[in-house]
C-alpha positions as CSV (number, residue, x, y, z in Angstrom):
1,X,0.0,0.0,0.0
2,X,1.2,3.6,-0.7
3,X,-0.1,6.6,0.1
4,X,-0.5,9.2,-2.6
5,X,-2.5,12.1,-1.1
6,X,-4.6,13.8,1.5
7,X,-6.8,16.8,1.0
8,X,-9.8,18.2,2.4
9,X,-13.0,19.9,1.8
10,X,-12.1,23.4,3.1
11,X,-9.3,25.5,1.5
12,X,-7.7,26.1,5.0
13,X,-6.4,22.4,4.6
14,X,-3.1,22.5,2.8
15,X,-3.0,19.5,1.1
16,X,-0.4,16.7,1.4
17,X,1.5,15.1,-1.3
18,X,3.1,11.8,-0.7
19,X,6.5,11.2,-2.4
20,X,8.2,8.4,-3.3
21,X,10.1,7.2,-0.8
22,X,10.4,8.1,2.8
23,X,8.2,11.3,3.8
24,X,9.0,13.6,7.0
25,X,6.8,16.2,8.5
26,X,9.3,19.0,10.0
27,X,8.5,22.0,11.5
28,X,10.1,24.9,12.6
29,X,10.5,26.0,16.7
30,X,9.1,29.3,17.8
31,X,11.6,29.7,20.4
32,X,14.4,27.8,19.7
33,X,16.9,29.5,22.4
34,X,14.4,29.2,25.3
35,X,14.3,25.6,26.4
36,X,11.6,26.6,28.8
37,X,8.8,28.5,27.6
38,X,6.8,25.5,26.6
39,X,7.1,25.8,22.6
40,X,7.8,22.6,21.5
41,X,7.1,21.1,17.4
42,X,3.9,20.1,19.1
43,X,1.0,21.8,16.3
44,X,2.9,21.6,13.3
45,X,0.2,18.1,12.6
46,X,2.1,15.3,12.8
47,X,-0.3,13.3,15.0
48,X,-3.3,15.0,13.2
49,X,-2.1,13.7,9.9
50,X,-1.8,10.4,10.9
51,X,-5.3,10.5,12.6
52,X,-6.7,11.5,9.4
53,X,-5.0,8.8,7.6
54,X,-7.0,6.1,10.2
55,X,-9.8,8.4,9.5
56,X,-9.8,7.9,6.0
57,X,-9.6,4.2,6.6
58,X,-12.0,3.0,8.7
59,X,-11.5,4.2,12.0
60,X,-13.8,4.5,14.8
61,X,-15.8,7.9,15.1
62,X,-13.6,10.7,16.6
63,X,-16.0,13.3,18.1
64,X,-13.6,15.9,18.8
65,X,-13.7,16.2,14.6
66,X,-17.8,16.6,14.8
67,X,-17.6,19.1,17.0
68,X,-14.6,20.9,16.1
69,X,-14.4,20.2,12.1
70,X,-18.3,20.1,11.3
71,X,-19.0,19.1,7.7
72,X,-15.4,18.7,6.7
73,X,-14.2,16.2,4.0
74,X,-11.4,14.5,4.3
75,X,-10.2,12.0,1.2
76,X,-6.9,9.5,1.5
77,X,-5.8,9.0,-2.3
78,X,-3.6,5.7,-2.2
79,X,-2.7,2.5,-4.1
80,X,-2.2,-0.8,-4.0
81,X,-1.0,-3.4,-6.4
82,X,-0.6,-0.8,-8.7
83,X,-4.3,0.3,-8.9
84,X,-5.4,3.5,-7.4
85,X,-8.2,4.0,-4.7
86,X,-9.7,6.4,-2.5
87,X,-11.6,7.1,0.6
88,X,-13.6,10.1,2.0
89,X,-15.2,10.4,5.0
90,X,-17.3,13.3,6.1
91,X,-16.5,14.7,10.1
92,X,-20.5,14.8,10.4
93,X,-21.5,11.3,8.9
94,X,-18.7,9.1,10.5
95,X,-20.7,5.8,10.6
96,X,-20.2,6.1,6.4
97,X,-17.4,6.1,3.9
98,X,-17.5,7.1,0.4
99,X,-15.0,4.1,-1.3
100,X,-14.1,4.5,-4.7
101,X,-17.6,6.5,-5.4
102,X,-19.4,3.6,-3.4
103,X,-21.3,4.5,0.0
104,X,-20.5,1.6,2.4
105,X,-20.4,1.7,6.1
106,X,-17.3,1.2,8.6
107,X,-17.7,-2.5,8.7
108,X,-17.8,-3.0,4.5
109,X,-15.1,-0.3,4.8
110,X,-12.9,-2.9,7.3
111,X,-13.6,-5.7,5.7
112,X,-12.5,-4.3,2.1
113,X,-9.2,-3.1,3.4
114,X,-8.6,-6.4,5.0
115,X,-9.2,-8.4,2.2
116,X,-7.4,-5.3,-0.3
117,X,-4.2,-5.1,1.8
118,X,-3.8,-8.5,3.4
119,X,-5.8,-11.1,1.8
120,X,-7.9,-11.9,4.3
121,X,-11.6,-12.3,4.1
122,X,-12.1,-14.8,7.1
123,X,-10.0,-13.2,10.1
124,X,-9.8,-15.0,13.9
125,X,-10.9,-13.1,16.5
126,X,-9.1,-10.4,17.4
127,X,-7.4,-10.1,14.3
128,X,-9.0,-7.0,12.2
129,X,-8.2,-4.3,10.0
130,X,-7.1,-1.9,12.7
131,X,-5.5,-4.1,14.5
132,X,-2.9,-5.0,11.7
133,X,-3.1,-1.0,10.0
134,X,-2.2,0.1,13.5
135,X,1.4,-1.7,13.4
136,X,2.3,0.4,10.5
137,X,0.6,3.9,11.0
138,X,0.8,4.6,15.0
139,X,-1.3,7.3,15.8
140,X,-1.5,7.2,20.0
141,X,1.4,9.0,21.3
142,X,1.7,5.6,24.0
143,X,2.0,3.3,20.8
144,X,5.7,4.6,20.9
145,X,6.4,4.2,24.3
146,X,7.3,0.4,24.0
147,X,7.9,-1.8,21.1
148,X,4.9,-4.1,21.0
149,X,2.3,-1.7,22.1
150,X,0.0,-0.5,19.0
151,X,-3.4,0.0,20.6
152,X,-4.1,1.1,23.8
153,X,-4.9,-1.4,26.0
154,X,-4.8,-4.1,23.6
155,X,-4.5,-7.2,25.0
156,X,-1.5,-9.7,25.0
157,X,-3.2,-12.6,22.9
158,X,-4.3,-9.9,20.2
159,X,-0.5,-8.8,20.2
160,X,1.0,-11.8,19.8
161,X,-1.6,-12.7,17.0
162,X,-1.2,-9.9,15.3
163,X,2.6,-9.7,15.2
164,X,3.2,-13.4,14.3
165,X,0.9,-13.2,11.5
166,X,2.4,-10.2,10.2
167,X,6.0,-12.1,10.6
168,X,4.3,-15.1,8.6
169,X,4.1,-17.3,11.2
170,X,1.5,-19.9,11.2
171,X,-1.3,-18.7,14.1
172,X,-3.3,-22.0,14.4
173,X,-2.1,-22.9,17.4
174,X,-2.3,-19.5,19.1
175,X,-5.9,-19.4,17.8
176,X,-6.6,-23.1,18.8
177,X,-5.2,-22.7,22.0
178,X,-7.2,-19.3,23.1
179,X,-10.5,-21.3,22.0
180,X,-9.4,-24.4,24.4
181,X,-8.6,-21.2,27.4
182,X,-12.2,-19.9,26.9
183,X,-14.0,-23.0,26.8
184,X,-12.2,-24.3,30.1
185,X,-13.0,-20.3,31.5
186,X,-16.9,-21.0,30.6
187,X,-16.3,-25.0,32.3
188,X,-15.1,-23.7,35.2
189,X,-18.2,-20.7,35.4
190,X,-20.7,-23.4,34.7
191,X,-19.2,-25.7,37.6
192,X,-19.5,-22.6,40.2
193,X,-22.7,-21.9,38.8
194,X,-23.9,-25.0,39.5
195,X,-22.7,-25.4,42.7
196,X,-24.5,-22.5,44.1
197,X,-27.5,-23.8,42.7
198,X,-29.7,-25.3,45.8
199,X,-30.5,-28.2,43.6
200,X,-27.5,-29.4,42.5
201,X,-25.9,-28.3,45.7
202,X,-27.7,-31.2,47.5
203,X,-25.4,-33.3,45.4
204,X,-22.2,-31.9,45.9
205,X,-22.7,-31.9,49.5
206,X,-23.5,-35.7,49.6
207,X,-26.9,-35.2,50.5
208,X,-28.4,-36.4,47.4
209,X,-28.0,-40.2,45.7
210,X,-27.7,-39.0,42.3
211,X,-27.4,-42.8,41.7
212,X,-30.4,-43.4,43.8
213,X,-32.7,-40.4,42.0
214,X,-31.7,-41.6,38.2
215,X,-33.2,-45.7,39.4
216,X,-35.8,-44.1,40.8
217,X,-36.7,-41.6,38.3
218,X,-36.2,-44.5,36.0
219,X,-38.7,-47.1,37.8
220,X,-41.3,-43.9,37.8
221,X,-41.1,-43.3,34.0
222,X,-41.2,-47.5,34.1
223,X,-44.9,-47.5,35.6
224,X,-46.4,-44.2,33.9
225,X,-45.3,-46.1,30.5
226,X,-46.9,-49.1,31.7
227,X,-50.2,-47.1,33.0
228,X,-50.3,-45.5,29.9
229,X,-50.1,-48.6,27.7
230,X,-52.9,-50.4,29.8
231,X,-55.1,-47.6,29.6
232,X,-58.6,-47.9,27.1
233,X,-60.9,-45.4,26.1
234,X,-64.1,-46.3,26.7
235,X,-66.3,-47.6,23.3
236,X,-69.5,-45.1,24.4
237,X,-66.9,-42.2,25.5
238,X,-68.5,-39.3,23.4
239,X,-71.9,-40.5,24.4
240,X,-71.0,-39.6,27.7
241,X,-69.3,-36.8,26.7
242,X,-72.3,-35.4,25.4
243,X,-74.7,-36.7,28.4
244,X,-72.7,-35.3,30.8
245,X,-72.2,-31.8,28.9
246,X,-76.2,-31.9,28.8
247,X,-76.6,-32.3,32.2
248,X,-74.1,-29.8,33.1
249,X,-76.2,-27.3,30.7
250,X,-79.4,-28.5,32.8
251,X,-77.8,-27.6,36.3
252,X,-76.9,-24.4,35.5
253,X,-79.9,-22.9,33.8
């Protein structure tokens, strides 16, 4: 994937042209002999750019853009594979992209990329467009803090999924073995669950046969099969059906 161009709506927005090549966003110091007074490179849009890049992309809403950039377009010109796409996404409609002239919403949006960029249109859990579009654009000032971190808060089976996919590494196992976890997590719930239960907790506290209940249960569905098996219907039923009916008619009026 390579980034061509990002431009906006409103003329304020100076638009950015991506070169071949590596691309660096400089900016000048007001006060570059005071150490002190707080001006830093900060506001020059080095983290807004690459917000708008995620933007662009599929990211989730960002409200401090409806309130503070109502009605603002922003479009991400890019390629990939040699063909040329694009993506706008207006600051007042986030929950819907305009993709190559198509409407589609954030999910179609994901799932496009995903497939576009990495092949994949059946992911694992955990494993999603921003999750793998993060580990090349970082846009949270904390995703440079260590080496693995990407997302905030993301957690450790999602970075080692991630990571070992992007490195080519066959995930199967990882995936099979966080099923296997959460199954034995929702064993383990059921089984406390359970034992809380008043009924079952006669059992666990050796109050209860279960042994004894199942023969007994058993010998009772035994008898009512037997009852029912012997049982006739009468040859004059609906006679006195209809006899009875009359004389219930009779008593009552």
């Amino acid at each position: 994937m390579k980034l061509k161009c990002l431009r906006a709506n409103q003329s304020s927005f100076h638009t950015i042209n991506f070169k071949e090549g590596l691309n660096i966003i400089v900016g000048k110091q007001a006060s570059p002999h005071n150490e002190n007074d707080g001006n830093t490179y900060n506001g020059v849009g080095k983290s807004f750019v690459l917000h708008l890049i995620h933007f662009c992309l599929g990211s989730n809403k960002i409200d401090s853009f409806t309130k503070n950039l109502p009605d603002w377009v922003f479009t991400l010109e890019f390629e990939v594979d040699g063909k040329d796409y694009f993506a706008s996404r207006n600051t007042s409609e986030q929950n819907r992209i305009n993709f190559c002239g198509k409407d589609i919403s954030l999910k179609v949006m994901r799932e496009s990329m995903l497939n576009l960029c990495f092949g994949i249109s059946d992911p694992p859990k955990n494993m999603t467009w921003n999750t793998l579009f993060s580990r090349f654009v970082r846009r949270y000032r904390s995703s440079y803090s260590k080496f693995d971190t990407y997302i905030p808060k993301e957690s450790d089976y999602s970075k080692i999924l991630n990571t070992l996919y992007l490195l080519g590494i066959d995930t199967t196992l990882i995936v099979e073995k966080k099923e296997l976890r959460e199954k034995q997590t929702d064993a383990k719930r059921t089984e406390n669950a359970i034992k809380k239960d008043p009924f079952f907790k006669r059992y666990y506290l050796g109050e209860n046969d279960a042994e004894l209940d199942v023969a007994d249960l058993e010998y009772r569905i035994s008898e009512l099969e037997r009852e029912i098996s012997e049982f006739k219907v009468s040859n004059n039923y609906h006679e006195l059906e209809l006899e009875a009916n009359e004389k219930s008619y009779k008593k009552r009026y």
